[in-house]
C-alpha positions in Angstrom: -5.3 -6.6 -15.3 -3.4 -9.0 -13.6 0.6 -8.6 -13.0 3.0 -10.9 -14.2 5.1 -13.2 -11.6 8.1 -12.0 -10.9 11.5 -13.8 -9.2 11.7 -10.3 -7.1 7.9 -8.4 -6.8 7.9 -4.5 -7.0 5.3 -2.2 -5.7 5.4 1.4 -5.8 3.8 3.7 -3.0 3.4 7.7 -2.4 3.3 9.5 0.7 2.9 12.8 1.8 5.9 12.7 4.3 9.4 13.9 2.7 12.1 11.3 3.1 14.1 12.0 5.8 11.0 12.0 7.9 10.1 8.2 6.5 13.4 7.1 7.1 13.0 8.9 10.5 10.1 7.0 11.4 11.4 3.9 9.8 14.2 4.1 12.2 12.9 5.3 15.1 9.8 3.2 15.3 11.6 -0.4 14.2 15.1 0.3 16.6 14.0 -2.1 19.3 12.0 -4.6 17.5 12.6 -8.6 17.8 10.9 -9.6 14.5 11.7 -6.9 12.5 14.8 -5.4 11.3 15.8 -1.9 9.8 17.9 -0.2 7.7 17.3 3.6 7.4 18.8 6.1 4.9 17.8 9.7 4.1 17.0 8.3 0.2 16.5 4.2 0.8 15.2 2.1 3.7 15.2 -1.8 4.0 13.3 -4.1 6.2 14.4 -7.9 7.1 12.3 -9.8 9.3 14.7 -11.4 12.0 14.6 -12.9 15.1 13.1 -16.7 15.6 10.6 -16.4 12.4 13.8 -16.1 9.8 14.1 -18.8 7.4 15.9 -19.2 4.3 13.3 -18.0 2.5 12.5 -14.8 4.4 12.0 -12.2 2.6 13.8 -8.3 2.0 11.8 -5.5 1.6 14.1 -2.3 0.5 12.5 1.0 -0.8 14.1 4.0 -2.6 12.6 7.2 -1.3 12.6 9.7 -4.5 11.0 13.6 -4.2 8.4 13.7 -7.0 6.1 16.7 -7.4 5.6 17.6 -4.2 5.4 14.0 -2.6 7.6 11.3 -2.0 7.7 8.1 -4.3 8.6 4.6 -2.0 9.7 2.3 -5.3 10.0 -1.0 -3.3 11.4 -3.9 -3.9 11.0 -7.4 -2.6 13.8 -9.8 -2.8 15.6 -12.6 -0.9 18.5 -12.2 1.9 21.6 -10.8 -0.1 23.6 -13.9 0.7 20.6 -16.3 -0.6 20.4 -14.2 -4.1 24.5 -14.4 -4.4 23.7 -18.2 -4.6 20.7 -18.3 -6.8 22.7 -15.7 -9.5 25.9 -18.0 -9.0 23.6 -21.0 -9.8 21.8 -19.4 -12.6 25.9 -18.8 -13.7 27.5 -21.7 -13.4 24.3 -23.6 -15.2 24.5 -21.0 -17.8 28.8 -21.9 -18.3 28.1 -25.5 -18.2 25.4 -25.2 -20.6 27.3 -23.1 -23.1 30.5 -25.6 -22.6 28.3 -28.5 -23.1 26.6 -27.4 -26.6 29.8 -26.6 -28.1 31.0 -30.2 -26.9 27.9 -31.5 -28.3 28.2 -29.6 -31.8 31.9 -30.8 -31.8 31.1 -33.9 -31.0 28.4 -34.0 -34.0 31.1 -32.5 -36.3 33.1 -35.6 -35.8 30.0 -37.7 -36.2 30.1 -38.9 -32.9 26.9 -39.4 -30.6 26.0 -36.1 -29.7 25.9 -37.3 -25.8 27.1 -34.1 -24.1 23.7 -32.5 -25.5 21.8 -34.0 -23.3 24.2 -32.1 -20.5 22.8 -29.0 -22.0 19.3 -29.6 -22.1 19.8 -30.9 -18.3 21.4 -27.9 -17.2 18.1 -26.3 -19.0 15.9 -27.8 -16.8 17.7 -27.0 -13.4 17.5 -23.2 -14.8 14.0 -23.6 -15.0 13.7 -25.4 -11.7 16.3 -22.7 -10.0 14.1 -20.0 -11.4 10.6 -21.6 -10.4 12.8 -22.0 -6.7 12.0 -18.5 -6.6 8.1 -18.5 -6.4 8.5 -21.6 -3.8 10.7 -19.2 -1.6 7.7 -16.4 -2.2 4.8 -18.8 -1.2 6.5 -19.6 1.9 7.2 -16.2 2.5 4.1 -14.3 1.8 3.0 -13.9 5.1 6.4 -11.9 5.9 5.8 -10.3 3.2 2.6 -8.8 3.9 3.8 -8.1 7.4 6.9 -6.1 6.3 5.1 -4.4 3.4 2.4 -3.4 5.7 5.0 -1.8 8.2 6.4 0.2 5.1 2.6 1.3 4.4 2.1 2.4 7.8 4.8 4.3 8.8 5.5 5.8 6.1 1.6 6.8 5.7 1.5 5.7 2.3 -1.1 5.0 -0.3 -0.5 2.7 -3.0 0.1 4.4 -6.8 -1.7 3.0 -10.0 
């Protein structure tokens, strides 16, 4: 069964390692690294590839560590540099606001029985949205090969297997 696309991928791993000892390892093993860059907790870890192979569209890897019967749960989560999703939410925002104001100018303006001009406004703005949104997948194309790479660093050190 195939998963669905999603603007920010999720994967969920188990190891037999407690959490302070991943986020050990995580640490220790990633401190001096020039491509890779780490952020470990005792409950969350998050990996950001740095260094000349950045772009725009790398990617963010973080991981909650969570005790489950006897193992440890990594719930990760891919997504975008924080400052890169600040401007695609503010975009998906400010399309959303101009949409709304443009279909109640639009109904007003069909009220009055004027051309409803400011309609087409809306159904612009409903386009971007989808473009904005379909921006997303672009961004993980690009970026799939960081992706791997920081996903597989999470795998390995934190001697993971993936969960069904």
């Amino acid at each position: 069964m195939s998963k669905r696309p999603s603007p920010r991928p999720t994967f969920e791993l188990r190891s037999k390692l407690p959490p302070d000892e991943i986020a050990r390892r995580v640490g220790l093993e990633l401190k001096g690294s020039d491509t890779i860059a780490a952020l470990a907790l005792p409950t969350r870890v998050e990996l950001t590839v740095i260094g000349e192979e950045r772009r725009l569209w790398s990617p963010q890897l973080s991981a909650d560590l969570i005790e489950h019967e006897g193992e440890t749960r990594l719930r990760a989560r891919f997504g975008p540099d924080p400052a890169v999703w600040i401007a695609y939410v503010f975009t998906y925002g400010a399309l959303g606001t101009l949409a709304l104001i443009a279909l109640a100018y639009g109904v007003s303006q069909m009220m009055l029985k004027q051309t409803p001009t400011a309609l087409i406004v809306a159904g612009a703005t409903s386009l971007l949205g989808g473009l904005t949104y379909g921006a997303s997948f672009v961004g993980q194309g690009l970026g799939s090969e960081q992706m791997y790479r920081l996903r597989a660093t999470l795998v390995e050190l934190a001697e993971a297997d993936e969960v069904e």
